[in-house]
Backbone as ProteinMPNN parsed JSONL, in Angstrom:
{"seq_chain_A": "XXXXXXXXXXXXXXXXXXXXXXXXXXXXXXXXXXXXXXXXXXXXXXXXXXXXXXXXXXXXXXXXXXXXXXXXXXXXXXXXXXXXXXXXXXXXXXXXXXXXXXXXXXXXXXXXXXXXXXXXXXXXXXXXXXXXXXXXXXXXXXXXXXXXXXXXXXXXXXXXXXXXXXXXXXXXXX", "coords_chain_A": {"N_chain_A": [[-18.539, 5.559, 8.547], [-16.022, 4.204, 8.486], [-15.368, 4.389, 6.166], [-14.458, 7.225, 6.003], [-12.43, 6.894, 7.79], [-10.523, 5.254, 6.337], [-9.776, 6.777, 4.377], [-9.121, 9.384, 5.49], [-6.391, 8.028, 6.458], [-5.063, 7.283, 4.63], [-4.62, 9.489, 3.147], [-3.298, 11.02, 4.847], [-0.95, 9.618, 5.15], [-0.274, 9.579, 3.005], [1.239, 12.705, 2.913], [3.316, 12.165, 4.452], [5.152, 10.872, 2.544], [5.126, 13.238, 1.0], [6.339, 14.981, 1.96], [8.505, 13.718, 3.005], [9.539, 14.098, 0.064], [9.71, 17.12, 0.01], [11.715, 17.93, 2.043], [14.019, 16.499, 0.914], [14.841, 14.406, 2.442], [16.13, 12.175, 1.898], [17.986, 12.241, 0.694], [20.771, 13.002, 1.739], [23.048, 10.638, 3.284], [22.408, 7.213, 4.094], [20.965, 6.335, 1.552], [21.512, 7.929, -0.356], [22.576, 8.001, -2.409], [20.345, 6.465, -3.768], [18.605, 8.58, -4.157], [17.236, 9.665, -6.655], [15.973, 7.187, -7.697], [14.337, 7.086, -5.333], [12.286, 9.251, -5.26], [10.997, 8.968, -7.448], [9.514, 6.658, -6.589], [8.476, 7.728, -4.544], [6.559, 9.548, -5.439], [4.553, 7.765, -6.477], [3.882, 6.008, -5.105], [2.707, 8.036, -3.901], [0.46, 8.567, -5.468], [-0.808, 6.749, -5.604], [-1.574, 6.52, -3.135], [-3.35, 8.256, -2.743], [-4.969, 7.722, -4.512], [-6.325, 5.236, -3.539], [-7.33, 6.557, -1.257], [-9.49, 7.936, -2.318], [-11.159, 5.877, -3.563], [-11.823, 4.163, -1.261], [-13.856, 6.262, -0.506], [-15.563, 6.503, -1.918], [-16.751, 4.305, -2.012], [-18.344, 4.774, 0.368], [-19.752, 6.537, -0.46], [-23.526, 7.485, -1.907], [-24.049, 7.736, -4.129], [-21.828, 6.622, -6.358], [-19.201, 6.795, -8.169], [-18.755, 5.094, -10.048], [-19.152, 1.797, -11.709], [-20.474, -1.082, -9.654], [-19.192, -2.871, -10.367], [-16.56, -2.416, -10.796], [-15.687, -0.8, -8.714], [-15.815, -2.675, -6.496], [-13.87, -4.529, -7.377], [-11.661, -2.855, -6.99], [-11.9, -2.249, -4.087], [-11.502, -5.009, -3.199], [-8.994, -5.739, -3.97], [-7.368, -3.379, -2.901], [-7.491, -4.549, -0.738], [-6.63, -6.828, -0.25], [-3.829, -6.406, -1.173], [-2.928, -4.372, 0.568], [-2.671, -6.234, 2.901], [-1.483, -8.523, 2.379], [0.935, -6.901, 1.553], [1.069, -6.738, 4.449], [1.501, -8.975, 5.907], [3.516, -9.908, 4.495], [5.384, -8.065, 5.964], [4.882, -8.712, 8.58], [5.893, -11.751, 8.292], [8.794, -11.332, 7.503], [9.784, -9.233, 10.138], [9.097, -12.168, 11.843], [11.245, -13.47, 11.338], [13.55, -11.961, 11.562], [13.312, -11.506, 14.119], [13.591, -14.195, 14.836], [16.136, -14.361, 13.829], [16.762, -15.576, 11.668], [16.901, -13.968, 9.183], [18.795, -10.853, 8.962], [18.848, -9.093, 12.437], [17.575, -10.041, 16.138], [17.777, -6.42, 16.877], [17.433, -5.263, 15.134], [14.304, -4.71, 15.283], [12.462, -2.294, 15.172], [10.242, 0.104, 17.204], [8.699, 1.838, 15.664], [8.974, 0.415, 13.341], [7.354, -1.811, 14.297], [4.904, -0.083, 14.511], [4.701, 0.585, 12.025], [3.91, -2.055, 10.539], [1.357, -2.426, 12.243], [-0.039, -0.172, 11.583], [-0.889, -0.495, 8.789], [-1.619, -3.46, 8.983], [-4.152, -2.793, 10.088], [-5.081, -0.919, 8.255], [-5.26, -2.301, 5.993], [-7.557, -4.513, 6.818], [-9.449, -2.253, 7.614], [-9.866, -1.567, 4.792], [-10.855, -4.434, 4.04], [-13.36, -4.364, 5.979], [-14.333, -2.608, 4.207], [-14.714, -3.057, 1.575], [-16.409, -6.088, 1.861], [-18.734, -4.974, 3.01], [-19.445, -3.031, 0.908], [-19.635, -4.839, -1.366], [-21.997, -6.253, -0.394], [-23.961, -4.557, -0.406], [-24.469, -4.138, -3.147], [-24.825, -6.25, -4.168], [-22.778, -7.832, -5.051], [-21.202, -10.444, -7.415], [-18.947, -13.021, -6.631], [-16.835, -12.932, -7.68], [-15.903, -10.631, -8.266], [-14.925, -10.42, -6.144], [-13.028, -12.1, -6.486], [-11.163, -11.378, -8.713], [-10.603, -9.133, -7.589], [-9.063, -9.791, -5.773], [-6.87, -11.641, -6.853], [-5.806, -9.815, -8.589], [-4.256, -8.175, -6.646], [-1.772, -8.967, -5.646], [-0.416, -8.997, -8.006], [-0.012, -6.258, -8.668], [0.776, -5.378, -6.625], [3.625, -6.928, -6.96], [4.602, -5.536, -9.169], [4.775, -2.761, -8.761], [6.929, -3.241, -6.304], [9.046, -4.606, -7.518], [9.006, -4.76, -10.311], [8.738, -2.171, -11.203], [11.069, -1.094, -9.583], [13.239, -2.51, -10.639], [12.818, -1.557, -13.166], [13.448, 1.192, -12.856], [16.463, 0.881, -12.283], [17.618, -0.191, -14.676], [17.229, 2.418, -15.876], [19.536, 3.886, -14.52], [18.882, 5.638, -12.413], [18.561, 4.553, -10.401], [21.471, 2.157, -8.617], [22.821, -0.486, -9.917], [21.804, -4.064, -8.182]], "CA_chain_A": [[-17.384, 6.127, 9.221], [-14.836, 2.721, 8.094], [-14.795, 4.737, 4.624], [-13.493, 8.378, 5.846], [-11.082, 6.857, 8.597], [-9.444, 4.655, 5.866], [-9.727, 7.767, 3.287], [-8.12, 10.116, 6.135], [-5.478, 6.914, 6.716], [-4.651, 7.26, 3.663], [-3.868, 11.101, 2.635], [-2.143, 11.28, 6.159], [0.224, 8.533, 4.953], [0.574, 9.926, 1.517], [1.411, 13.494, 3.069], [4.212, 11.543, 4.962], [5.849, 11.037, 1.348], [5.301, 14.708, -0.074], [7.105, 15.526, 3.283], [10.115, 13.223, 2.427], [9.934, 14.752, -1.102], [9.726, 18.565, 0.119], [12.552, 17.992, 2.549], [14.98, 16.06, 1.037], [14.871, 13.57, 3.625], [16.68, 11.056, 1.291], [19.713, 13.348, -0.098], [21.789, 12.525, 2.382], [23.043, 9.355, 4.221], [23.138, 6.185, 3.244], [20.155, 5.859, 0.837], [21.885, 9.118, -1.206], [22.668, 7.056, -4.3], [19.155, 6.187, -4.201], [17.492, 9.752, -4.22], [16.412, 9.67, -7.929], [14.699, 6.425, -7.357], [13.464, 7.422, -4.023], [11.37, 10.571, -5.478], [9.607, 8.536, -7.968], [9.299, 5.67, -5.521], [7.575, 8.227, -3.425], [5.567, 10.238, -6.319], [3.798, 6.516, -7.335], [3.279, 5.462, -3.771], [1.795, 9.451, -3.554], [-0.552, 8.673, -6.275], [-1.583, 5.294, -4.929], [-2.379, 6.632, -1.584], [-4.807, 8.959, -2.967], [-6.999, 6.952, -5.418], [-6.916, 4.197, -2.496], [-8.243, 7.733, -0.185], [-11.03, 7.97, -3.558], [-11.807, 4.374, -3.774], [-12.382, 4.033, 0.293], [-14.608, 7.587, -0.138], [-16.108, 6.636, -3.244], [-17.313, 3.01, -1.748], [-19.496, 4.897, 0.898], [-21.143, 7.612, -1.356], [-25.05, 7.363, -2.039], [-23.699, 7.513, -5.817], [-20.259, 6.045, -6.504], [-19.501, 7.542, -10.143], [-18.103, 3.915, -10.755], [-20.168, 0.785, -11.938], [-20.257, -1.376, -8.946], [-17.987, -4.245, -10.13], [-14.648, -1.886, -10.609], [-14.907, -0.127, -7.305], [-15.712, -4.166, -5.703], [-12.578, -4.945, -7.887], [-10.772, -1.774, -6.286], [-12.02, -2.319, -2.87], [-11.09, -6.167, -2.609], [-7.669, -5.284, -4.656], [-6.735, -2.837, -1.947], [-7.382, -5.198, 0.527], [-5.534, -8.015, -0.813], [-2.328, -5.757, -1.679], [-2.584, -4.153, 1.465], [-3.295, -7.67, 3.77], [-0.668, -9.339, 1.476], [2.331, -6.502, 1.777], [1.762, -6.599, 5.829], [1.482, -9.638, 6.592], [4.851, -10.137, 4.293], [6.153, -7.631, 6.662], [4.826, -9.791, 9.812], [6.801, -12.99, 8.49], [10.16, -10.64, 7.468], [9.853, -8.974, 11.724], [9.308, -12.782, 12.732], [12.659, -13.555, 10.731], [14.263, -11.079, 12.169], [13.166, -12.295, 15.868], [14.499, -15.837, 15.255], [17.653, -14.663, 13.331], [16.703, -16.118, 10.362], [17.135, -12.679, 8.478], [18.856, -9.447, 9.931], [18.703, -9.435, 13.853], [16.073, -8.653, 16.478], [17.415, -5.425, 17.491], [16.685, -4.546, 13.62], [13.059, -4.514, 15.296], [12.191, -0.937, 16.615], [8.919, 0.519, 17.82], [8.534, 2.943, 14.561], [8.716, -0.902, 12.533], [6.241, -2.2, 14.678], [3.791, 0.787, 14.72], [4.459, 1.265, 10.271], [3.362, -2.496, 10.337], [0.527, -2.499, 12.634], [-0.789, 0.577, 10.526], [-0.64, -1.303, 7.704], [-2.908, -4.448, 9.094], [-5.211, -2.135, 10.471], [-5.288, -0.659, 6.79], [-5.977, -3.6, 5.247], [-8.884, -4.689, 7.708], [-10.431, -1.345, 7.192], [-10.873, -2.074, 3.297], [-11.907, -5.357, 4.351], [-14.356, -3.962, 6.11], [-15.565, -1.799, 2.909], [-15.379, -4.624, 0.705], [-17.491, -6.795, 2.395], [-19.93, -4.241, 3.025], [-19.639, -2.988, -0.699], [-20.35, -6.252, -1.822], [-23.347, -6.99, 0.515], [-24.726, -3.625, -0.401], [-24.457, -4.046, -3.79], [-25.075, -7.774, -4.532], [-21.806, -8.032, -6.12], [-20.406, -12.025, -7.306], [-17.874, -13.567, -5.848], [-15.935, -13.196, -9.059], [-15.361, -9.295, -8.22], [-13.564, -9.998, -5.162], [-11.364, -13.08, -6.62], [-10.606, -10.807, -9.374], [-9.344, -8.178, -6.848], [-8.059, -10.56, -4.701], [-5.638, -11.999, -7.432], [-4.843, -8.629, -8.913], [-3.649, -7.439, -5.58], [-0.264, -9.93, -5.99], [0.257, -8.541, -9.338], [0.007, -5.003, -8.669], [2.586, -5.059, -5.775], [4.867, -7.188, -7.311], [4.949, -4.189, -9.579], [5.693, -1.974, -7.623], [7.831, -3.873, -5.199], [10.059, -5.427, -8.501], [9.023, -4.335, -11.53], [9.221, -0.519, -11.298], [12.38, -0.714, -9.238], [13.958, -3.031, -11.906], [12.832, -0.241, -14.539], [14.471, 2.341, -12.275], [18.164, 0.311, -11.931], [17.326, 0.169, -16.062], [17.227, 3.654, -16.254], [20.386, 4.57, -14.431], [18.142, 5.983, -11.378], [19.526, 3.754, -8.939], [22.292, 1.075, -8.68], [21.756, -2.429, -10.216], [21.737, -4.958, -7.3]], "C_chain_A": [[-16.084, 5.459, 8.771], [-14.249, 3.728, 6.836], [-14.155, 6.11, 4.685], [-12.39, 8.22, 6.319], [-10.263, 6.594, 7.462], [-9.002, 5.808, 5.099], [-8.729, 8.54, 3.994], [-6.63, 9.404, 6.318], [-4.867, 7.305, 5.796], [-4.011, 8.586, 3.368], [-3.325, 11.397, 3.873], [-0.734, 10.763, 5.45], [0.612, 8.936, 3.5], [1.163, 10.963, 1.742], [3.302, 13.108, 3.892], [5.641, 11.319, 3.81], [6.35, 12.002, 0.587], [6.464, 14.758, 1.091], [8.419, 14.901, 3.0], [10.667, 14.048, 1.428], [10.67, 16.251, -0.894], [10.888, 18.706, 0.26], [13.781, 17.307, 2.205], [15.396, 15.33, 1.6], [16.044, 12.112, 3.014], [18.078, 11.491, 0.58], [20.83, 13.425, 0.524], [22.006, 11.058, 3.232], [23.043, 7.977, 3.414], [22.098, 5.356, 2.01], [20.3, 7.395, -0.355], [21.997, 8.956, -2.369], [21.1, 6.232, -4.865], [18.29, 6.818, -4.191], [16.891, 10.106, -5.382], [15.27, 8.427, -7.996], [13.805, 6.268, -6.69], [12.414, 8.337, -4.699], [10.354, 9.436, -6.426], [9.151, 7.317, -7.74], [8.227, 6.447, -4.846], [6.455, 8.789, -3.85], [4.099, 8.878, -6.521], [2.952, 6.131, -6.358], [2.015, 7.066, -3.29], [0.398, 9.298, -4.107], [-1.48, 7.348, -5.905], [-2.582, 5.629, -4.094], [-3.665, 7.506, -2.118], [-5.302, 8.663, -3.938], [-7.089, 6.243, -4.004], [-7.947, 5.434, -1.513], [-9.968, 7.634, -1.402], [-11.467, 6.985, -3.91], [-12.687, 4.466, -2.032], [-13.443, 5.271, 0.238], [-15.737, 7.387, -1.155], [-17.345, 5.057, -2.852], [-18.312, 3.829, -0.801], [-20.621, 5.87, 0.693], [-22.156, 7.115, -1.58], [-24.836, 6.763, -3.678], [-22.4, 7.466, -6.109], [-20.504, 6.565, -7.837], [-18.7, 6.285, -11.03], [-18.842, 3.033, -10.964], [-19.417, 0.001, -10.639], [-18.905, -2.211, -9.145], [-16.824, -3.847, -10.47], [-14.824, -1.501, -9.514], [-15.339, -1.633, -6.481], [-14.324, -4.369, -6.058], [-11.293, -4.416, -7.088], [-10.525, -2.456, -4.972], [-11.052, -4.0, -2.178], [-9.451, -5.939, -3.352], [-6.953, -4.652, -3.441], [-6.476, -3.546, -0.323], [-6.895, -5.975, 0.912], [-3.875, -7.179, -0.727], [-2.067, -5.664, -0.647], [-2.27, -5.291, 2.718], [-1.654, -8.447, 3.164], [0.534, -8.695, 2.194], [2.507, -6.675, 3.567], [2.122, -7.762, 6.201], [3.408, -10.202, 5.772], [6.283, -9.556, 5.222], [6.737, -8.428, 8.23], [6.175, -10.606, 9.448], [8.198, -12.051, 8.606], [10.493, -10.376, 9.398], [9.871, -10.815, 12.145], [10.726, -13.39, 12.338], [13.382, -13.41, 11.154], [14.515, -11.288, 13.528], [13.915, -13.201, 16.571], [15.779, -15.536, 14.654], [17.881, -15.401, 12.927], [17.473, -15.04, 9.241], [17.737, -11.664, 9.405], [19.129, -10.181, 11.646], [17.78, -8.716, 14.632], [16.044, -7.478, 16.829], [17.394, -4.929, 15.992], [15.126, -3.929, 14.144], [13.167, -3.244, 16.086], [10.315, -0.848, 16.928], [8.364, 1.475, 16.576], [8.22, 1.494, 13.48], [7.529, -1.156, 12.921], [4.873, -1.624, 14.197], [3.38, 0.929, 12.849], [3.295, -0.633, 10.499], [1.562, -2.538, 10.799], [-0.814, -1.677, 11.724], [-1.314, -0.279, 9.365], [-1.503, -3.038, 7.972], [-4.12, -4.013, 9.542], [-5.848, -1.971, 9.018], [-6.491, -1.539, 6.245], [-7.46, -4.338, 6.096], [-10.132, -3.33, 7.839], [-11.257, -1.359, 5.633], [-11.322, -3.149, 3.212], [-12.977, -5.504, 4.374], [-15.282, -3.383, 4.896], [-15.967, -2.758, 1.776], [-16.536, -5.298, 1.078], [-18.922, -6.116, 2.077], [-20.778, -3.768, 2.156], [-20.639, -3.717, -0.992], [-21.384, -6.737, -1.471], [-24.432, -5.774, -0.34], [-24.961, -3.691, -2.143], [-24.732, -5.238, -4.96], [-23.968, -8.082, -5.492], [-21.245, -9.962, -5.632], [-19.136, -11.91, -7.029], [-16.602, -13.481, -6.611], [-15.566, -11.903, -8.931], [-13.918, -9.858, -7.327], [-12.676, -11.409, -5.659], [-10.94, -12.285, -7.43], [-9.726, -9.671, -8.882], [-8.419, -8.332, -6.231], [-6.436, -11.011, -5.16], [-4.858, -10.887, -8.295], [-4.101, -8.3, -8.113], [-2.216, -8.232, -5.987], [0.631, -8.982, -7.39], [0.693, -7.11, -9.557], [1.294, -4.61, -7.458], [3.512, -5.832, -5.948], [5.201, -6.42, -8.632], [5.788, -3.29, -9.371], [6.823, -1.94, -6.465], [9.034, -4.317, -6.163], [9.774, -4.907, -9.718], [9.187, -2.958, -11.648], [10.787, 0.081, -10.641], [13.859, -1.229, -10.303], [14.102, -2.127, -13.413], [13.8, 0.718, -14.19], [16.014, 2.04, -12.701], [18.411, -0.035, -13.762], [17.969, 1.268, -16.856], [18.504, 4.239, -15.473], [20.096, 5.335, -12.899], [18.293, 5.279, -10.407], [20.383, 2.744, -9.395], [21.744, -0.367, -8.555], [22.212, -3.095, -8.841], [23.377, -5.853, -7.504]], "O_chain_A": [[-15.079, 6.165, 8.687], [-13.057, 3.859, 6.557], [-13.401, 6.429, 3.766], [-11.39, 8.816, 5.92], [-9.321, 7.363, 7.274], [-7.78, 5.952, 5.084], [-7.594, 8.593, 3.521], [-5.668, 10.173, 6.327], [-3.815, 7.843, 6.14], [-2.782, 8.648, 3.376], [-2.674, 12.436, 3.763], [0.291, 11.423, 5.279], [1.675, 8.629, 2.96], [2.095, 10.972, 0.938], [4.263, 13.864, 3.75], [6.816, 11.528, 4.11], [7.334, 12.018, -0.152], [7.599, 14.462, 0.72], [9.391, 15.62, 2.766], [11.751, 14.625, 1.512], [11.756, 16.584, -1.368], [11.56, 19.277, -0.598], [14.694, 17.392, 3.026], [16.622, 15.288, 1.49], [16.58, 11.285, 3.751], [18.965, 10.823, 0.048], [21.849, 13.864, -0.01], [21.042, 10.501, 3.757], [23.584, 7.766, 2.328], [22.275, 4.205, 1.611], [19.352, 7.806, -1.025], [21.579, 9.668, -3.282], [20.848, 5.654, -5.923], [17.157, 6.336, -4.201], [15.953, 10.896, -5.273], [14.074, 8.567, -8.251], [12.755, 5.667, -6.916], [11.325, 7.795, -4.51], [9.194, 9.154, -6.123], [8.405, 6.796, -8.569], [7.152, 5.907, -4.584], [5.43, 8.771, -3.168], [2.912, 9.169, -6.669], [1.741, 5.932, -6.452], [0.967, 7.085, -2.644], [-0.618, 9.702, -3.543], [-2.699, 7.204, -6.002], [-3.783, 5.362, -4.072], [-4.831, 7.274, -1.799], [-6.21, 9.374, -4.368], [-7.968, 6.682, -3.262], [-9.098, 5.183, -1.156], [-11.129, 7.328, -1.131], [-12.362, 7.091, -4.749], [-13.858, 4.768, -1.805], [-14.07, 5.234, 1.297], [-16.736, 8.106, -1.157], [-18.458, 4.885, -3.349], [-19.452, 3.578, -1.192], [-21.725, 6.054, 1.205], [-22.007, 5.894, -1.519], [-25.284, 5.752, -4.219], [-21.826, 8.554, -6.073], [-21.558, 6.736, -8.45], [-18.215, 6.35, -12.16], [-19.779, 3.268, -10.201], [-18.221, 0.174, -10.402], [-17.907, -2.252, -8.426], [-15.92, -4.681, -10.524], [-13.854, -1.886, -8.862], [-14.908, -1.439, -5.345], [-13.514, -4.4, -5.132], [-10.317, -5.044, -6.677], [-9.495, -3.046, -4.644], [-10.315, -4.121, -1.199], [-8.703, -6.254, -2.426], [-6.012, -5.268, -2.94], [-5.778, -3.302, 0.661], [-6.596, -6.156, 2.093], [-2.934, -7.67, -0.103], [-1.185, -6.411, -0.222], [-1.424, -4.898, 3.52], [-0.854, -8.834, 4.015], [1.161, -9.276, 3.08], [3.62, -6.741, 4.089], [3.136, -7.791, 6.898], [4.287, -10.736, 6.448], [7.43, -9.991, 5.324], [7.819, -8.656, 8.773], [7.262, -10.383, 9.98], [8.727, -11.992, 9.716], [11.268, -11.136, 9.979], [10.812, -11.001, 12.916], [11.339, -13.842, 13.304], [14.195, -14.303, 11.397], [15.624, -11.273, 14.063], [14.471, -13.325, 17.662], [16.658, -16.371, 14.87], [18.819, -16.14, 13.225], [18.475, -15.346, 8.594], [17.286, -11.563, 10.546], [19.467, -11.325, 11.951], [17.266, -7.614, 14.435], [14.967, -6.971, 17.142], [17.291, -3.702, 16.002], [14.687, -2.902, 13.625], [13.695, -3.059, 17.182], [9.46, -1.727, 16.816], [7.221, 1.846, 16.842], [7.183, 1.557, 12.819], [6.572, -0.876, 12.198], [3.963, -2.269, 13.676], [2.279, 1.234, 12.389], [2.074, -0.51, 10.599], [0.663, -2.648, 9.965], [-1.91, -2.091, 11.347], [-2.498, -0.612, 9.407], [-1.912, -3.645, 6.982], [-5.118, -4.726, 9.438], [-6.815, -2.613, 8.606], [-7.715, -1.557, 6.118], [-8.404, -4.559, 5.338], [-11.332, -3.447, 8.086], [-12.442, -1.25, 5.317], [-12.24, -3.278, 2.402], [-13.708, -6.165, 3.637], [-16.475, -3.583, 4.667], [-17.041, -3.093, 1.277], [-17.621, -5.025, 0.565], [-19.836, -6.446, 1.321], [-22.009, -3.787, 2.14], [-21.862, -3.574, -0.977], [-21.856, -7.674, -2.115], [-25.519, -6.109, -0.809], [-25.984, -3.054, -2.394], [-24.813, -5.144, -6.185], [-24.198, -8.54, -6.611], [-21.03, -10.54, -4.567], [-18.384, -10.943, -7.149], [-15.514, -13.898, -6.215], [-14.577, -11.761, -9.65], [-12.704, -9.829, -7.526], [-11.621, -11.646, -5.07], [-9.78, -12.121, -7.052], [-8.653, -9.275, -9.339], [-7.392, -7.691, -6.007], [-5.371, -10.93, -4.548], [-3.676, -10.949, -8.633], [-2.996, -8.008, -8.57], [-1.663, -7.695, -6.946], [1.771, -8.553, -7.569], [1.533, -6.762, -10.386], [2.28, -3.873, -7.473], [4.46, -5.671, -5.181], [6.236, -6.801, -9.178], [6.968, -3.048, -9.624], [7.387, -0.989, -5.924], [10.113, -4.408, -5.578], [10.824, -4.499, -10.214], [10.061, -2.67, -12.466], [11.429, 1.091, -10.93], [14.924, -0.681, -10.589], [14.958, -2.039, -14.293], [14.75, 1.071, -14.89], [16.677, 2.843, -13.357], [19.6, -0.113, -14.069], [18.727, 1.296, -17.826], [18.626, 5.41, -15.833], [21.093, 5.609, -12.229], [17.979, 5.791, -9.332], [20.183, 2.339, -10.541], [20.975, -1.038, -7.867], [23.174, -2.504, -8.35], [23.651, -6.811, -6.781]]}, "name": "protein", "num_of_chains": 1, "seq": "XXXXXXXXXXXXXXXXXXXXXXXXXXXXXXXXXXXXXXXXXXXXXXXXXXXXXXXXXXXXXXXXXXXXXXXXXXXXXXXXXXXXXXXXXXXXXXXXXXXXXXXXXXXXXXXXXXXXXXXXXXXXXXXXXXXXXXXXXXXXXXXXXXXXXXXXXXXXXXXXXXXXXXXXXXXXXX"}
């Protein structure tokens, strides 16, 4: 069941993005100068969400069409990235609390609820990892290998693809 919720988790939350895309949601206001980087900000994160939906769906098939030790790699990867970006969110909200960073009425109930999603997440591919791995007698060397990809793959995406963007003219350099 761990492997359709996260799968459904997932193409909910990527549908959340087309929906920005469809509507334009970013074409006005004060993230307007950043609607070329926004779309393929949102296209990447689109394509993410649904392998992560085909990794989480693919871990509880009878016959995975992957050799075990990439979808272990996947599974502990997604779990790391995901585990990693919330809990970065956690410290940023407790920041924000003490008025270190920002201030606490920065914190709303829509913040709260994206993070919470988002450790749930990550504790759901936990869950498949583990289980993966038990079920599959996979070494310990899958999940450090996913574990330390995860870092690398969202500081990607978090810095390196936005740095390409502000590159390309697609948003304003910093």
């Amino acid at each position: 069941m761990t492997g359709r919720l996260v799968a459904l988790c997932c193409i909910v939350f990527a549908i959340v993005n087309i929906v920005f895309e469809l509507t334009d949601h970013f074409a006005d206001g004060p993230y307007a100068e950043y609607v070329s980087a926004i779309a393929v900000m949102n296209w990447l994160v689109v394509g993410l969400k649904a392998m992560g939906a085909a990794v989480a769906l693919l871990s509880v098939s009878h016959r995975p069409r992957l050799p075990p030790a990439v979808l272990g790699v996947l599974l502990w990867g997604a779990f790391a990235m995901l585990g990693v970006y919330a809990v970065g969110s956690v410290v940023q909200a407790v920041g924000m609390a003490s008025g270190l960073v920002g201030t606490p009425d920065q914190i709303d109930l829509a913040g709260v609820g994206y993070v919470l999603f988002f450790l749930l997440l990550a504790a759901g591919y936990g869950v498949l990892a583990i289980s993966y791995s038990r079920r599959f007698g996979l070494r310990k060397g899958v999940a450090v290998l996913g574990v330390l990809g995860a870092p690398v793959v969202l500081g990607v995406i978090l810095l390196a693809v936005p740095m390409l963007l502000a590159a390309l003219g697609l948003m304003p350099m910093p």
